[in-house]
N, C-alpha and C positions, 0 to 999 in steps of 0.2 A: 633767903630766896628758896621758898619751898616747890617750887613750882617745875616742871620741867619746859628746859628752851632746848633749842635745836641750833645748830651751826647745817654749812653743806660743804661737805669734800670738795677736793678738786677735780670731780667727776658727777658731780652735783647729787652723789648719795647724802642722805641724812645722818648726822651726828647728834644723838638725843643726848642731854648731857644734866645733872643738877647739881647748883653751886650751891654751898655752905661757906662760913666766913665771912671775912671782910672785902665787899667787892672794889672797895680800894686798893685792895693789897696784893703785893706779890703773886701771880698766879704758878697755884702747882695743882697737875693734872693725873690726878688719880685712878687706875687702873684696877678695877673693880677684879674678884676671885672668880671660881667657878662650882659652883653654880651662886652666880650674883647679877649684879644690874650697878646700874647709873644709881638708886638708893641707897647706895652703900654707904654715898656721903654722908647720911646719917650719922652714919657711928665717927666720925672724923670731925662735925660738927665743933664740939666744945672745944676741941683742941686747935682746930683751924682760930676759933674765931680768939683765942688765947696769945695765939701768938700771929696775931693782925693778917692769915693768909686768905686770900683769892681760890679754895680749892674745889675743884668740879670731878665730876666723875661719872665717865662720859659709856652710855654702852655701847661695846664691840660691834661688828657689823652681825646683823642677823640676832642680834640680842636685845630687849627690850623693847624699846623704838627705834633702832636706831635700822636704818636699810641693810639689808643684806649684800653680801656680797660675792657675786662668783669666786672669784680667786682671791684668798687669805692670803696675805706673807709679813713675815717681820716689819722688812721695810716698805710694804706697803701701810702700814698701821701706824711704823712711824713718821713718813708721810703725811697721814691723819693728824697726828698730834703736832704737827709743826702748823698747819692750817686751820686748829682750830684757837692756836695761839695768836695766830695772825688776825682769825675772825674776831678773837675777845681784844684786838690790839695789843697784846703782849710780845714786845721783839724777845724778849727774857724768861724764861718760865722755870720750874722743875718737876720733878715724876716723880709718885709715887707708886708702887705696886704689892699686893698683897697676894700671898698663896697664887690663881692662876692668873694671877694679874703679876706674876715677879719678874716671868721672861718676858715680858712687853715693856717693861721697866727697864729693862737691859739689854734689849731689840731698841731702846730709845736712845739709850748708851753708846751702842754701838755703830749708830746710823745716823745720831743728829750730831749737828755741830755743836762743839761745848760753849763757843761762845755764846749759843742763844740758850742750849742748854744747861743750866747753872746749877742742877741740881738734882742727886739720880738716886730713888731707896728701893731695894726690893726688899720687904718682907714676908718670912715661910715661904720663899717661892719656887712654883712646882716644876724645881731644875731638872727634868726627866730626860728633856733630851739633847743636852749641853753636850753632851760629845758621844753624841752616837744615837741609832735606836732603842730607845727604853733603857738605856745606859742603865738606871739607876734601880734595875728590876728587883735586885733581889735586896732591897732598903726600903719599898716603900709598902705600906699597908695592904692589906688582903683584896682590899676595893680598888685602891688606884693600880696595884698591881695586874688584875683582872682587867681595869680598863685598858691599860697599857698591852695588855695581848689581845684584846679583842679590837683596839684603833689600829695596831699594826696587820692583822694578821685575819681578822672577819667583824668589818666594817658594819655589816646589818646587825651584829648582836651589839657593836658599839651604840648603835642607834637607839635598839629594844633598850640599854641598860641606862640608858639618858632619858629616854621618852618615861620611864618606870619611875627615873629621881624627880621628873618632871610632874607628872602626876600626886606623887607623894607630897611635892613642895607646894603644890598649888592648893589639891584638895584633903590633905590630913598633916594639917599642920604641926600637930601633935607630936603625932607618928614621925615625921619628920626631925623635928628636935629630939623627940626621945632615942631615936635612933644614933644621931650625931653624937649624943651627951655620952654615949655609953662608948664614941671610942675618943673620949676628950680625958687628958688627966683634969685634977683638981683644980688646978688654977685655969683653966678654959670654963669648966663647968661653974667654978663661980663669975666667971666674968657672962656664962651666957645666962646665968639665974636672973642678971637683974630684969627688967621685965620693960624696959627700956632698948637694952641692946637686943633682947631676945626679936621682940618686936617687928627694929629696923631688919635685924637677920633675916628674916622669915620672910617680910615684905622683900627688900633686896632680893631672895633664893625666888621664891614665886615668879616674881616680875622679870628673870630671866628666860622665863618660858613662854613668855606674853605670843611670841610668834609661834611656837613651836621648839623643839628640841634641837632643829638641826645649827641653830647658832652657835650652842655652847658644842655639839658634837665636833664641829668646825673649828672651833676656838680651842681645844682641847688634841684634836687630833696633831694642832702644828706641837703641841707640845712636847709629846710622846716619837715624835718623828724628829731626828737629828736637824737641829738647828740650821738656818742657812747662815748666822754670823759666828764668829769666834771669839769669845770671850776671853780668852788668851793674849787678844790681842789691844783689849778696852786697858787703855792708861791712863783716864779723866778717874777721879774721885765716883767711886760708887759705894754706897753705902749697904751692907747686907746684914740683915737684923734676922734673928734667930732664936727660939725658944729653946733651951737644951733637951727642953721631953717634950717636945713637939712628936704628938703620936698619930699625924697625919702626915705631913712631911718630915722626915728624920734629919737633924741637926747635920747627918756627919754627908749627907746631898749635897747642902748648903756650902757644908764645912769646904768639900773639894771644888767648888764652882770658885768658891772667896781664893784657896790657895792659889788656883792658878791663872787666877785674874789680878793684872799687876797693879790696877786701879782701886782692889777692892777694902774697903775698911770695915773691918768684923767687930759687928755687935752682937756679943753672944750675951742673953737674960735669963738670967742661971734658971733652974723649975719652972719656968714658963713655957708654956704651948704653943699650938696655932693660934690664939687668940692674944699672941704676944703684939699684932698688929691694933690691937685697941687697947690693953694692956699698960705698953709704953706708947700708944701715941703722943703723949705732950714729949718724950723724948727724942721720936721721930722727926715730929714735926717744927721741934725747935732750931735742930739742925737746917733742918731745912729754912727756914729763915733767915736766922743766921747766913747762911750761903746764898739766897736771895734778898740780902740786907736789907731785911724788913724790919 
């Protein structure tokens, strides 16, 4: 199912969403990165449909198609994703999340009931602001560092520096990737050579600006801003997958988010990147089945 469908909130906003897989199967509900879209399922494709899952990947409010929304919150969002389980008739579901899609993964964690939700991964996720403002400042990259003081502290230049990845992404695709590949180690940059994954990248990165900038501004801003849940206090099985040269999100973020979360089961892939999210997908998302006994 290449096509995109829509669900409606329980405030009759629209949820744009597109499944990949087996629409018989298990559903898990994938939390696209940042700068991405509801396309992302793309690159999850083979591996979904491998191990028999149901996986859609739905964009945020204000991203893609999907409606905007005044007020953003963790558990408003996972609100969303308990009602979009209900609209696909799923009492049972699980989560996935990659890069800025990892604390929505764990906002699902921390907010939905385990018995419906059966299954929880964040990977490279962008744990910035797990215990504090921009906690994670002086770990993370030249760029998300710069975002991280411009969301906190002068909001219009966060804007200007979204609107500028925004533009890049849509109109110089090139430039776009070339830029990316250059702060990627080796194992990223071969996985984004092939010309298949590049492709979906690029569409996914585009198609998040479909409305404008201010979706992912929004979607980014909660991240950099101290958490409203506790991850300290998540004791359901969460699964944290991490590339050890991850040279966009730094392993040892990840690494402190896993230590002090009593639920958390660390998968560290030794010289693997941010791209450890399609990388090991069939390892991901085997588990995940497994745990949705598919």
């Amino acid at each position: 199912m290449t096509s995109t469908r829509a669900v409606a909130a329980r405030d009759g906003r629209t949820l744009a969403y597109l499944e990949v897989g087996d629409p018989r199967g298990p559903l898990v509900i994938h939390n696209h990165g940042g700068p991405s879209s509801r396309l992302e399922a793309h690159l999850f494709a083979r591996s979904a449909a491998k191990y028999r899952l149901r996986l859609i990947c739905v964009d945020r409010p204000g991203i893609g198609q999907s409606s905007r929304q005044k007020s953003r919150s963790y558990s408003g969002w996972a609100d969303d994703l308990v009602a979009i389980a209900d609209a696909l008739g799923h009492r049972e579901f699980g989560v996935t999340g990659w890069s800025e899609g990892g604390p929505w993964a764990l906002a699902a964690a921390a907010y939905i009931d385990p018995r419906r939700l059966r299954h929880v991964s964040s990977i490279a996720g962008g744990s910035y602001g797990t215990f504090g403002h921009n906690w994670a400042a002086d770990q993370l990259s030249k760029a998300d560092a710069l975002g991280g003081y411009l969301a906190l502290r002068f909001r219009p230049g966060f804007h200007l520096m979204y609107a500028a990845l925004g533009l890049t992404a849509k109109r110089f695709r090139r430039s776009y990737v070339e830029q990316l590949r250059k702060a990627l180690n080796d194992y990223d940059r071969g996985i984004l050579l092939r010309p298949d994954v590049e492709a979906a990248f690029c569409d996914a990165s585009a198609e998040c600006f479909a409305q404008g900038s201010d979706g992912l501004v929004r979607d980014s801003e909660l991240l950099y801003r101290r958490w409203a849940f506790d991850v300290t206090t998540i004791e359901r099985p969460v699964h944290m997958w991490q590339g050890t040269d991850d040279r966009l999100v730094a392993a040892s973020i990840n690494r402190m988010v896993a230590d002090r979360m009593p639920g958390a089961v660390w998968h560290p892939v030794e010289g693997a990147g941010h791209f450890v999210a399609i990388g090991s997908g069939d390892d991901v998302l085997a588990i995940a089945a497994a745990e949705l006994g598919a």
